[in-house]
Structure formats: C-alpha cells, structure tokens
N, CA, C and O atoms as a Maestro MAE file, in Angstrom:
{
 s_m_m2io_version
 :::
 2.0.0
}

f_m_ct {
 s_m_title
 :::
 protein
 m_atom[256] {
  # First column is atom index #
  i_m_mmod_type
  r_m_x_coord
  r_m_y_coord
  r_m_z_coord
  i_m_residue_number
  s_m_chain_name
  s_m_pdb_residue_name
  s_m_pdb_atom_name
  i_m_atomic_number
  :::
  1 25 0.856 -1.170 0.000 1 A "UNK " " N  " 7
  2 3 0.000 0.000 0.000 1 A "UNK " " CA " 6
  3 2 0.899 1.228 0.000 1 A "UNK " " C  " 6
  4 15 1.708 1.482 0.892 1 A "UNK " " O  " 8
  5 25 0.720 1.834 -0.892 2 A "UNK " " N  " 7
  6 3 1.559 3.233 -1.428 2 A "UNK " " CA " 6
  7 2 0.388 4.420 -0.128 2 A "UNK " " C  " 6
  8 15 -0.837 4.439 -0.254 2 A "UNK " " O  " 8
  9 25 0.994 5.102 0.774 3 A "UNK " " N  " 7
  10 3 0.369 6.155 1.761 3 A "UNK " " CA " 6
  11 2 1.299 7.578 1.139 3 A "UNK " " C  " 6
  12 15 2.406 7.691 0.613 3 A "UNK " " O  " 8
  13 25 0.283 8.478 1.486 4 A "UNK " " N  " 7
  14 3 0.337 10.060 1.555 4 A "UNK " " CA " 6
  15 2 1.215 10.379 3.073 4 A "UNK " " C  " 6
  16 15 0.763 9.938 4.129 4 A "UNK " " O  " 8
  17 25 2.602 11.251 3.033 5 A "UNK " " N  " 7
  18 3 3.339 11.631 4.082 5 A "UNK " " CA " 6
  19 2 2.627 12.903 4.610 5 A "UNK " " C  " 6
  20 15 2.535 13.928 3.935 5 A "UNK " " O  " 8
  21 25 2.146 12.771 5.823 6 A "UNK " " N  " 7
  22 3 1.436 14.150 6.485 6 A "UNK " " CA " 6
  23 2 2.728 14.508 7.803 6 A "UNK " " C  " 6
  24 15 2.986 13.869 8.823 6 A "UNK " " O  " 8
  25 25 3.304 15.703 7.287 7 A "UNK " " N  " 7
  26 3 4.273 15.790 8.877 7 A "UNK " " CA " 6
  27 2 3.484 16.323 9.719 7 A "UNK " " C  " 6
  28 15 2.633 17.184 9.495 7 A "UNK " " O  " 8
  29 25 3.882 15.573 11.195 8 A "UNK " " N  " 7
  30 3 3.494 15.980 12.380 8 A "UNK " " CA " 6
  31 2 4.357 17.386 13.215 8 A "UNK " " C  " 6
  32 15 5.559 17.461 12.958 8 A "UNK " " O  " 8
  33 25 3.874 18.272 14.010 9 A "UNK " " N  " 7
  34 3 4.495 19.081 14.446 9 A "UNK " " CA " 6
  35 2 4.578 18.696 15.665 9 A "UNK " " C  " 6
  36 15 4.712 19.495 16.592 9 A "UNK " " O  " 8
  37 25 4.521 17.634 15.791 10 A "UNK " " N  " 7
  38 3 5.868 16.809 17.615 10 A "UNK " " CA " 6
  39 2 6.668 16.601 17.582 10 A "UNK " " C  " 6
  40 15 7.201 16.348 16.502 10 A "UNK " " O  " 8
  41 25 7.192 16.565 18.499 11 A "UNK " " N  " 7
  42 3 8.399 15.985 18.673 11 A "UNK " " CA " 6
  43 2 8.687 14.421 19.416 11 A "UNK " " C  " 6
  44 15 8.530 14.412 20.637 11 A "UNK " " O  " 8
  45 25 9.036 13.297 18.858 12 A "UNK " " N  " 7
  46 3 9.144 11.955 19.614 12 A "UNK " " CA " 6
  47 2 9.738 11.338 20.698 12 A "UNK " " C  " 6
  48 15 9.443 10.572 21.615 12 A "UNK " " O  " 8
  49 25 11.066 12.196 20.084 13 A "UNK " " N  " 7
  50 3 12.665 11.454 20.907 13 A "UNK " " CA " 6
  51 2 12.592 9.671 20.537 13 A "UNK " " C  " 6
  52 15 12.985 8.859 21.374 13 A "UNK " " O  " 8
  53 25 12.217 9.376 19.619 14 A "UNK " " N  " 7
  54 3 12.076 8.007 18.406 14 A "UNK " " CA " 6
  55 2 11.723 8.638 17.355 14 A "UNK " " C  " 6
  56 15 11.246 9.766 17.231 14 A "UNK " " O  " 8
  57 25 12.155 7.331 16.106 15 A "UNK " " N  " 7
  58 3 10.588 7.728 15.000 15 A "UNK " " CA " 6
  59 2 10.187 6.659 15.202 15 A "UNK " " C  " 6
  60 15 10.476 5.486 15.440 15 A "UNK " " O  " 8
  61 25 9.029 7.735 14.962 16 A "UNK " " N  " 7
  62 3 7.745 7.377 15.071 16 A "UNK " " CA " 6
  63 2 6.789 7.659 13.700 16 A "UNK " " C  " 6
  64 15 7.012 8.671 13.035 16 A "UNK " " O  " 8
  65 25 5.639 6.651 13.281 17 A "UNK " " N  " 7
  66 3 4.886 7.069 12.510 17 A "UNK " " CA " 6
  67 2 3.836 6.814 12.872 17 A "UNK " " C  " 6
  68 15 3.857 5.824 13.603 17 A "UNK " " O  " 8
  69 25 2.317 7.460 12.642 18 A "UNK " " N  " 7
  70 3 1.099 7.129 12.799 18 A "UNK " " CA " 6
  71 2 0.322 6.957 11.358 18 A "UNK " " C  " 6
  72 15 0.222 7.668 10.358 18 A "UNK " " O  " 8
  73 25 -0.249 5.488 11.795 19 A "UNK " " N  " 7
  74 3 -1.351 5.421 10.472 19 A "UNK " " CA " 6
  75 2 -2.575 5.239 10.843 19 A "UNK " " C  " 6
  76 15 -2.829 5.026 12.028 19 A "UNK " " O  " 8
  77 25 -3.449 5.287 9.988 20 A "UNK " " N  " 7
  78 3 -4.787 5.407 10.414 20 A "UNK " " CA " 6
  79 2 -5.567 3.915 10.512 20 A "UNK " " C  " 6
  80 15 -5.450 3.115 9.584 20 A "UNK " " O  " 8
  81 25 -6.210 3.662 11.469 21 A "UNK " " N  " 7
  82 3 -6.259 2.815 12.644 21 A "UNK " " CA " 6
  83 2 -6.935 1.343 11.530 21 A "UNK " " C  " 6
  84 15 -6.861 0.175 11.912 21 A "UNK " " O  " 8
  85 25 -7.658 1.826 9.939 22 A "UNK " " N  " 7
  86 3 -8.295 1.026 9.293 22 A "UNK " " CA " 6
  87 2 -7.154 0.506 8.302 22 A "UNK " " C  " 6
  88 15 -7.222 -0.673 7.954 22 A "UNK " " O  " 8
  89 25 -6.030 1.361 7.785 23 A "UNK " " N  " 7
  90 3 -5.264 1.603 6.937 23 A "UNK " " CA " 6
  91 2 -4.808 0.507 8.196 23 A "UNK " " C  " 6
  92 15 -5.515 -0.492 8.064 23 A "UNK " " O  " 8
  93 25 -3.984 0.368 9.229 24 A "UNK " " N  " 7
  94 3 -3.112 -0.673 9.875 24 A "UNK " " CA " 6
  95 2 -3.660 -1.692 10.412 24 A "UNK " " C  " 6
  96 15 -2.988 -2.486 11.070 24 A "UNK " " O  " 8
  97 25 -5.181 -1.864 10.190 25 A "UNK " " N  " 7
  98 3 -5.617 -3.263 9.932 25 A "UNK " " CA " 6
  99 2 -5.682 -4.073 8.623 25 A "UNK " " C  " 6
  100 15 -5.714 -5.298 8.502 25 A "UNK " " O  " 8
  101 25 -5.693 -3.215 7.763 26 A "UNK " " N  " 7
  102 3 -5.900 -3.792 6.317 26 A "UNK " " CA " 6
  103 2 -4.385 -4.520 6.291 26 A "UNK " " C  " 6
  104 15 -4.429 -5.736 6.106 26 A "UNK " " O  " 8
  105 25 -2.790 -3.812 6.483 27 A "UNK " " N  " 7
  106 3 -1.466 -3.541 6.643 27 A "UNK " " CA " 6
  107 2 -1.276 -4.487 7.547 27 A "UNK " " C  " 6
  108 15 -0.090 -4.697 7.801 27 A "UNK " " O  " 8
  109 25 -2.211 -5.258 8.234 28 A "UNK " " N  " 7
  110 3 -1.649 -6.467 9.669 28 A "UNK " " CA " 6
  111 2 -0.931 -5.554 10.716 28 A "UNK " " C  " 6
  112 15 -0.319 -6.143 11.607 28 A "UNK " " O  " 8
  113 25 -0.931 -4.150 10.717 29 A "UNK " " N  " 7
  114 3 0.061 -3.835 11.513 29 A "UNK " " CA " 6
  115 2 -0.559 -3.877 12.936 29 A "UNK " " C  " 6
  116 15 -1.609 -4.474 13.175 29 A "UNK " " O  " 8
  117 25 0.205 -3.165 13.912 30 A "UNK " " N  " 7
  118 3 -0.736 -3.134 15.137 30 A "UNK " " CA " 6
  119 2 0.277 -2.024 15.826 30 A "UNK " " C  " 6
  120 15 1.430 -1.822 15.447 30 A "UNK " " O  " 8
  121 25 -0.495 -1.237 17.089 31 A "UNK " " N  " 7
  122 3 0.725 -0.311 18.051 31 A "UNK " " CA " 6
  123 2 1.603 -0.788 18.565 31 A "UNK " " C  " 6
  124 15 1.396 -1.761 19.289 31 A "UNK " " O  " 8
  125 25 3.256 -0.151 18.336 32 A "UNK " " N  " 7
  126 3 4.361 -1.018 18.715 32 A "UNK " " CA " 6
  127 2 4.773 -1.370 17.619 32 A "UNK " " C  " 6
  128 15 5.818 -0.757 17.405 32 A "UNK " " O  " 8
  129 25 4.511 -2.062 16.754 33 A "UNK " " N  " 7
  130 3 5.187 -2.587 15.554 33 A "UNK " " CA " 6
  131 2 5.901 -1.607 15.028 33 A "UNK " " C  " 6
  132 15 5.745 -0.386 15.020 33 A "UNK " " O  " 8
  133 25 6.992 -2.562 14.433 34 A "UNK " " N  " 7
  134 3 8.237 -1.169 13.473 34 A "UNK " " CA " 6
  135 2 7.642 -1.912 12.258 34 A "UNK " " C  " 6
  136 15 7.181 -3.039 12.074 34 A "UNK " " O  " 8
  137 25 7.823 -0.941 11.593 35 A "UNK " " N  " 7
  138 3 7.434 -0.824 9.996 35 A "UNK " " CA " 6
  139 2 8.899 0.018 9.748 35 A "UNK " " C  " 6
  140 15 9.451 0.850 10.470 35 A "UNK " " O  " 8
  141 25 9.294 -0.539 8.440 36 A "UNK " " N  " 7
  142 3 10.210 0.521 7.607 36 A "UNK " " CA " 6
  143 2 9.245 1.469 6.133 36 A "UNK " " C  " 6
  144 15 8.287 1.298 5.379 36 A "UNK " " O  " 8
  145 25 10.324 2.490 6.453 37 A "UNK " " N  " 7
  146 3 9.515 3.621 5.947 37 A "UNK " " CA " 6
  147 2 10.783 3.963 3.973 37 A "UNK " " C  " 6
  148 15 12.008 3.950 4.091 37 A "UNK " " O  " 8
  149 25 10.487 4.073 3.317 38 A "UNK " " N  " 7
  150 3 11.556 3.941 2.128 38 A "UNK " " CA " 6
  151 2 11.306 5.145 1.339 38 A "UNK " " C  " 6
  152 15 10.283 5.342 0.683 38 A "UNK " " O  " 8
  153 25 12.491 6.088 1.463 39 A "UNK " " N  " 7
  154 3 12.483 7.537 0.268 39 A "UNK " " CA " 6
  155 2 13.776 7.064 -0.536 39 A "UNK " " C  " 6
  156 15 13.966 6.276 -1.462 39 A "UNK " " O  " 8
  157 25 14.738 8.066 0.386 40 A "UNK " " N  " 7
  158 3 16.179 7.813 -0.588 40 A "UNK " " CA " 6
  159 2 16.990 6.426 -0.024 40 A "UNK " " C  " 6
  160 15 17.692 5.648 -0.670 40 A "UNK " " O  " 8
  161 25 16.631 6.407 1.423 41 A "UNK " " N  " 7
  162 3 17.180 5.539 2.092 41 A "UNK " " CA " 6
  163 2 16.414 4.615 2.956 41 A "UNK " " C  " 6
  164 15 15.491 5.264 3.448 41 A "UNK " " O  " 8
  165 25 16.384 3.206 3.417 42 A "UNK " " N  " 7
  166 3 15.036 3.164 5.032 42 A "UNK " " CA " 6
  167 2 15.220 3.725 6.236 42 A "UNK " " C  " 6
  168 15 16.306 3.977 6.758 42 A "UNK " " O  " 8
  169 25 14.293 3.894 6.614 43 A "UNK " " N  " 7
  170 3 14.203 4.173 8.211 43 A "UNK " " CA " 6
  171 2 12.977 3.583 8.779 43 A "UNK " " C  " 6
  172 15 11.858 3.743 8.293 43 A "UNK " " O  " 8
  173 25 13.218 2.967 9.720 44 A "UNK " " N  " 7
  174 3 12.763 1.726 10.575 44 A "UNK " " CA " 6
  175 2 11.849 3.192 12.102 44 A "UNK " " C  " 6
  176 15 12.343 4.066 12.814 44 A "UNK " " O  " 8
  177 25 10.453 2.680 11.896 45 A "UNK " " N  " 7
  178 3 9.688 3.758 12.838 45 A "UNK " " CA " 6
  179 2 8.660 2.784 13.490 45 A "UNK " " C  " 6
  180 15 8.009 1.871 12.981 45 A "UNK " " O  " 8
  181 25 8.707 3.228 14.704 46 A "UNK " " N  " 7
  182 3 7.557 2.528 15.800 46 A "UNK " " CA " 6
  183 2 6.042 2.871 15.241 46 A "UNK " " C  " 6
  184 15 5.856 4.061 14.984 46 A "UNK " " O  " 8
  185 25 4.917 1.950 15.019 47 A "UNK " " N  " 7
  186 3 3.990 2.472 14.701 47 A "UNK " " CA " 6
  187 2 2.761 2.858 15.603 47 A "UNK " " C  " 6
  188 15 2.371 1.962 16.351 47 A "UNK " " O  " 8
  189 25 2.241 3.795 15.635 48 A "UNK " " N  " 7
  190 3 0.957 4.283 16.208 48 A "UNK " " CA " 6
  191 2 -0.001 4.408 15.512 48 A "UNK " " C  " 6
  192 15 0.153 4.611 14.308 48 A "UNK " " O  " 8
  193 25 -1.202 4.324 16.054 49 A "UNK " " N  " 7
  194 3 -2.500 3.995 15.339 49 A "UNK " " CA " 6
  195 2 -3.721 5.075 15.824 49 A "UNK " " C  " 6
  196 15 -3.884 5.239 17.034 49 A "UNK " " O  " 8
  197 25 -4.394 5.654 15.058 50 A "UNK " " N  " 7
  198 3 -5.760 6.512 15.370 50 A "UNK " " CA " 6
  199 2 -6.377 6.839 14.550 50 A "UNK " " C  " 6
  200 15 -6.059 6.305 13.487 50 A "UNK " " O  " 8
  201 25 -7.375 7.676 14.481 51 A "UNK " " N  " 7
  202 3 -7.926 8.409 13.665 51 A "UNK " " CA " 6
  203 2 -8.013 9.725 13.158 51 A "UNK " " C  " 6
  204 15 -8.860 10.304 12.477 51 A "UNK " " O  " 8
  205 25 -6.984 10.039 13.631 52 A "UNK " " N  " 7
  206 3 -6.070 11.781 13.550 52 A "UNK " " CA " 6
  207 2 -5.730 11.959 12.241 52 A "UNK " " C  " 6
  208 15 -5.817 13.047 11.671 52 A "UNK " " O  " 8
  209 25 -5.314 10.860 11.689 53 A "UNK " " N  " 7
  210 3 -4.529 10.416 10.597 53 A "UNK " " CA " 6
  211 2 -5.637 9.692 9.281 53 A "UNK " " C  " 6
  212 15 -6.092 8.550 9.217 53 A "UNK " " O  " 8
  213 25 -5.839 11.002 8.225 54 A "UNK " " N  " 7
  214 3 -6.694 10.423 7.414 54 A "UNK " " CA " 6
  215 2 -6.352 8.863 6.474 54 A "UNK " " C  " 6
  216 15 -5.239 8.656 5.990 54 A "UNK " " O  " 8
  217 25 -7.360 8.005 6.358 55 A "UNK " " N  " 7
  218 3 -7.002 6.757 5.454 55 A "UNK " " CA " 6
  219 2 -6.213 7.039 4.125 55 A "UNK " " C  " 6
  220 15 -6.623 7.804 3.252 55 A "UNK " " O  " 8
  221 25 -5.215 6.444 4.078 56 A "UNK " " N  " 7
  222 3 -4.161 6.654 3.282 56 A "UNK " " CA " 6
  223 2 -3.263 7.482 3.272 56 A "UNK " " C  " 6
  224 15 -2.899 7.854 2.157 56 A "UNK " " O  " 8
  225 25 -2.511 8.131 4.601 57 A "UNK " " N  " 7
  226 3 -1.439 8.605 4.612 57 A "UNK " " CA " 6
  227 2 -1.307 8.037 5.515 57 A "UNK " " C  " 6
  228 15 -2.087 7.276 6.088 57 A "UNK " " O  " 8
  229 25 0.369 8.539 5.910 58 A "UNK " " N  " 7
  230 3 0.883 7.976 6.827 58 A "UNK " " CA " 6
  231 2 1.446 9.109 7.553 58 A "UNK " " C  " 6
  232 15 2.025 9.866 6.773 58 A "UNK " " O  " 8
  233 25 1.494 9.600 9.090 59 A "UNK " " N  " 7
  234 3 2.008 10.992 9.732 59 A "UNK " " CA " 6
  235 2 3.043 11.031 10.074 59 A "UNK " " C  " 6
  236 15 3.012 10.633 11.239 59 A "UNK " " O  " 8
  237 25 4.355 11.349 9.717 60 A "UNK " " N  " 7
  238 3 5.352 11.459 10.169 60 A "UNK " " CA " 6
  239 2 5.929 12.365 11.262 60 A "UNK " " C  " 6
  240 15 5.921 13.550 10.931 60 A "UNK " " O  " 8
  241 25 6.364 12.145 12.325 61 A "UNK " " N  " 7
  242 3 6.614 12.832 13.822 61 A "UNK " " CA " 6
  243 2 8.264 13.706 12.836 61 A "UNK " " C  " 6
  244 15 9.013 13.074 12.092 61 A "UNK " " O  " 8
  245 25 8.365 14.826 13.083 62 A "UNK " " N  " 7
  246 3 9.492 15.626 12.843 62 A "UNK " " CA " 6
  247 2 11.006 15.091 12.472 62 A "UNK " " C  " 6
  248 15 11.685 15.326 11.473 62 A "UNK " " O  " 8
  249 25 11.267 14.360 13.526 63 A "UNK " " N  " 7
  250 3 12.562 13.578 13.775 63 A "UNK " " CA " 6
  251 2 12.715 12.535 12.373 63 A "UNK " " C  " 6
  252 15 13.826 12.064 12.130 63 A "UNK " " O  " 8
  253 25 11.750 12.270 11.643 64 A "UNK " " N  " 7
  254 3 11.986 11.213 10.754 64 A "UNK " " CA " 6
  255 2 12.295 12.150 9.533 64 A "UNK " " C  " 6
  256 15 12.580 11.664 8.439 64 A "UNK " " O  " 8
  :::
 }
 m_bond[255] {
  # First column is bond index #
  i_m_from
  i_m_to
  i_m_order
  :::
  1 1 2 1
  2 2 3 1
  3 3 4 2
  4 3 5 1
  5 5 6 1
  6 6 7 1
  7 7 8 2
  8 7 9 1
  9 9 10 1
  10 10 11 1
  11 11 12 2
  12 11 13 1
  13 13 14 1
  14 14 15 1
  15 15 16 2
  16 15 17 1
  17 17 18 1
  18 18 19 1
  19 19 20 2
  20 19 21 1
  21 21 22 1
  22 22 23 1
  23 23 24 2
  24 23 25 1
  25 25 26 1
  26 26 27 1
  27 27 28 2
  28 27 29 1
  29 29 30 1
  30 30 31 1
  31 31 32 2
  32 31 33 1
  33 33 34 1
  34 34 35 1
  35 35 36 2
  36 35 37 1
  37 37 38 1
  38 38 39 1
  39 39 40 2
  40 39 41 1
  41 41 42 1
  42 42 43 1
  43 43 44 2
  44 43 45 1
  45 45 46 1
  46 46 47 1
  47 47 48 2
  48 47 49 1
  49 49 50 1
  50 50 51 1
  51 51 52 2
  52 51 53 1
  53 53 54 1
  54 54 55 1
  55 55 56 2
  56 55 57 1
  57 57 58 1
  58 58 59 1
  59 59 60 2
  60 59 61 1
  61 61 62 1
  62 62 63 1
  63 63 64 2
  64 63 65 1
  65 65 66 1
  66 66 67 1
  67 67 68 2
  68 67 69 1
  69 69 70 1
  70 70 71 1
  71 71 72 2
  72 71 73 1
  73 73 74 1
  74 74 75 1
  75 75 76 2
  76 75 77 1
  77 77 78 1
  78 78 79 1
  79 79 80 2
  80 79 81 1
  81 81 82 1
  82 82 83 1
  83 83 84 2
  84 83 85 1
  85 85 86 1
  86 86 87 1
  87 87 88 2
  88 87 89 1
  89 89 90 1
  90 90 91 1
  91 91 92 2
  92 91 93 1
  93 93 94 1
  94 94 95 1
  95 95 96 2
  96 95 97 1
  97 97 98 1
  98 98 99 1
  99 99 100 2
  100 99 101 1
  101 101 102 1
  102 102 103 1
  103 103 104 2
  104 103 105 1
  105 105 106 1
  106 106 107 1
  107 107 108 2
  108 107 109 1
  109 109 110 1
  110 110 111 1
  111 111 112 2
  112 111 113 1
  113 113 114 1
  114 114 115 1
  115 115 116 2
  116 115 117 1
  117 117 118 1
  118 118 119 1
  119 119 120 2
  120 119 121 1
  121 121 122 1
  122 122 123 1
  123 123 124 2
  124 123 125 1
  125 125 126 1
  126 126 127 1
  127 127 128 2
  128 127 129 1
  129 129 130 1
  130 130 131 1
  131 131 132 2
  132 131 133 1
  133 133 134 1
  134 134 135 1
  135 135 136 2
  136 135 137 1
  137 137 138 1
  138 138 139 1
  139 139 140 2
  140 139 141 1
  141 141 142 1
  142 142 143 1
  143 143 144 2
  144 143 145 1
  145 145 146 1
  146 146 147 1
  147 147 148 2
  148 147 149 1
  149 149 150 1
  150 150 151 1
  151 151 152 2
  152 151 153 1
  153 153 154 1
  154 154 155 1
  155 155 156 2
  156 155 157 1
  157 157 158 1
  158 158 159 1
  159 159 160 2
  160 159 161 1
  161 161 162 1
  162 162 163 1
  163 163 164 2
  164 163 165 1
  165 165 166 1
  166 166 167 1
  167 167 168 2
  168 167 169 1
  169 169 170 1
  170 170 171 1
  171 171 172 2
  172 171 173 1
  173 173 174 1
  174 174 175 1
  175 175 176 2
  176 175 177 1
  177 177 178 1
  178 178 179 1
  179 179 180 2
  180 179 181 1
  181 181 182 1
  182 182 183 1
  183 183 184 2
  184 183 185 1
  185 185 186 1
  186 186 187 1
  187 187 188 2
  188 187 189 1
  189 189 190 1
  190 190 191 1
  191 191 192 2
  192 191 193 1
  193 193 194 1
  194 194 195 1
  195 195 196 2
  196 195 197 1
  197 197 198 1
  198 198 199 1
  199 199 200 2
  200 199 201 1
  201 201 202 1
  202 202 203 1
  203 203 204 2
  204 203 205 1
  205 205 206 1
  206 206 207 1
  207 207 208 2
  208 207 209 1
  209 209 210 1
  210 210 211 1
  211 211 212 2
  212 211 213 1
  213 213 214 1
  214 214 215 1
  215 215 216 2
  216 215 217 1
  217 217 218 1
  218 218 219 1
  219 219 220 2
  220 219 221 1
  221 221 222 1
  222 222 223 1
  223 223 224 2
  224 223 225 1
  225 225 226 1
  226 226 227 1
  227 227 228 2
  228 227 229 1
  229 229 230 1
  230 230 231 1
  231 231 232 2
  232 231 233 1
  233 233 234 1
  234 234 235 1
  235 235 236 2
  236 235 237 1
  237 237 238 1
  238 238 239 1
  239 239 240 2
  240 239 241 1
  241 241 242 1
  242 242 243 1
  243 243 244 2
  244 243 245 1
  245 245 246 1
  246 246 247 1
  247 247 248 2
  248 247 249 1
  249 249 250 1
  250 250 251 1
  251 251 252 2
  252 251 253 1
  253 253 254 1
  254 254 255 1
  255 255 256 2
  :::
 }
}
C-alpha cells in the first residue's frame, strides 16, 4: 500500500509514525510494531494507530 506523508508538528525522541487505525488493519500492523519507511534511504519507525490520521497517509513525527 503506497500512503500520503502528512508531517506531524511533535516531537518523539524516536521515529515514530502514525497510520490510520483502518489503513493498519488492512497492513496487519498493530501499536508497537516497526514498519520501515523507504524515500532515498530506510528508516525503521515505531507504529501508532488513530484516527487523527486520514485513510491513506501515513504521519510522520518531525525527527523522521
């Protein structure tokens, strides 16, 4: 599943990403799980789950 990057204006002290809570059931994912995240390079982010986060993006916390 190809997601939309929404940056977050927090701060983590991890990365962190949040997806939206239907989007990381469809994804098997669950809270806690690392997922890797892929632009130029990976980066490996703890995942969080809600509904803050519209279906089909994914929110990226600052630090990532």
């Amino acid at each position: 599943m190809e997601l939309k990057v929404q940056p977050l204006q927090i701060k983590a002290g991890k990365y962190k990403v949040v997806l939206n809570t239907e989007d990381a059931r469809e994804l098997g994912v669950h809270a806690g799980d690392r997922v890797q995240l892929k632009d130029h390079s990976y980066l490996t982010a703890i995942v969080e789950t809600g509904d803050m986060i519209p279906a089909g993006t994914v929110g990226v916390y600052q630090e990532c």
